[in-house]
C-alpha positions as CSV (number, residue, x, y, z in Angstrom):
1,X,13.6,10.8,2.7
2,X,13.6,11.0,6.8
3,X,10.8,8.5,8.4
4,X,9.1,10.2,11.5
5,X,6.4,8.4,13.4
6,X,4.1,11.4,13.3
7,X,2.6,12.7,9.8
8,X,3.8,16.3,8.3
9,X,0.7,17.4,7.9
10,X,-2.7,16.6,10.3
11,X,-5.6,18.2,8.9
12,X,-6.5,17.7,5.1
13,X,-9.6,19.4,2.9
14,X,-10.7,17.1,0.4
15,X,-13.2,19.1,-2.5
16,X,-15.5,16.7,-4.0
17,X,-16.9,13.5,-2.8
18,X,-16.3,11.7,-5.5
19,X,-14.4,8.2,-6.5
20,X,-11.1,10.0,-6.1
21,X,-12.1,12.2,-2.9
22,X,-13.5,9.6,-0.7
23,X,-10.6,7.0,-1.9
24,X,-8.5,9.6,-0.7
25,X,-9.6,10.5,2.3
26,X,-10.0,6.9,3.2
27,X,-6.1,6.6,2.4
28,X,-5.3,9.6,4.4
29,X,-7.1,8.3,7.6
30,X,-5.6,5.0,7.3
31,X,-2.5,7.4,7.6
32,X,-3.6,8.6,10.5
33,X,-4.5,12.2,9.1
34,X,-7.3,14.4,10.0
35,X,-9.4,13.8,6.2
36,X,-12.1,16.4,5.8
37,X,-14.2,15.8,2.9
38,X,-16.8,18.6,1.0
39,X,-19.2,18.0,-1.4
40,X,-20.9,21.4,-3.1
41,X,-24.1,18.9,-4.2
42,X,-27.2,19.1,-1.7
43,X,-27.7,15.0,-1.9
44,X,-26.3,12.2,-3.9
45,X,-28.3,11.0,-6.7
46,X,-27.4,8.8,-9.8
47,X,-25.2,11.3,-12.5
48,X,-25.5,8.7,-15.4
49,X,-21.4,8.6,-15.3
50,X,-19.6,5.5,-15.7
51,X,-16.1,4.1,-14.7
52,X,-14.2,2.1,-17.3
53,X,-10.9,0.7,-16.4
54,X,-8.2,-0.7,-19.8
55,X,-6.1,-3.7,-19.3
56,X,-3.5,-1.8,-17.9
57,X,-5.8,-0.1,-15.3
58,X,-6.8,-3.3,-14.5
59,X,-3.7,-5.3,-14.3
60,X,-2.6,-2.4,-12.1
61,X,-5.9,-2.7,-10.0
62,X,-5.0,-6.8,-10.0
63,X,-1.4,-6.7,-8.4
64,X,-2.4,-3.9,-6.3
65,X,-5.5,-6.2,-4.6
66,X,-2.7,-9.1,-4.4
67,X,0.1,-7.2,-2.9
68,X,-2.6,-5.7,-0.2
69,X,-3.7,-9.0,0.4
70,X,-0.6,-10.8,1.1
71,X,1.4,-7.9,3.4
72,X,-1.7,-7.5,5.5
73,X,-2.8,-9.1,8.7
74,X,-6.4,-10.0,8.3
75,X,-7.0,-8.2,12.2
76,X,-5.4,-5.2,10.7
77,X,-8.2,-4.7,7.2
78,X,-10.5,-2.2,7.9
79,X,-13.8,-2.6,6.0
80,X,-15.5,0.9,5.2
């Protein structure tokens, strides 16, 4: 894989503003990328979903959090 300083694409659509859509976008403007995000609902309002994680989701979710702690400058964290 070639490494170029600017990103292959620079506009993204993201459909849906859930979990995954606004992690992503948040990813893909850390990137650099133009992140558009669309939501079909009017408002937000509580959808009686919930978000479990398993031992392996949250082992992942542990060394994740650890790595990105260690390999990044605390001027460079970007709080959202």
């Amino acid at each position: 894989m070639r490494e170029t300083s600017k990103p292959v694409v620079e506009k993204v659509a993201i459909i849906g503003a859930g979990p995954g859509g606004l992690a992503t976008a948040i990813a893909l403007r850390k990137q650099g990328i133009d992140a558009h995000v669309y939501e079909k609902a009017r408002d937000f309002r509580p959808v009686g979903a919930g978000l479990g994680l398993m031992p392996n989701g949250l082992r992942c979710h542990y060394w994740c959090w650890a790595w990105w702690s260690s390999n990044s400058d605390r001027s460079e964290k970007t709080r959202y």
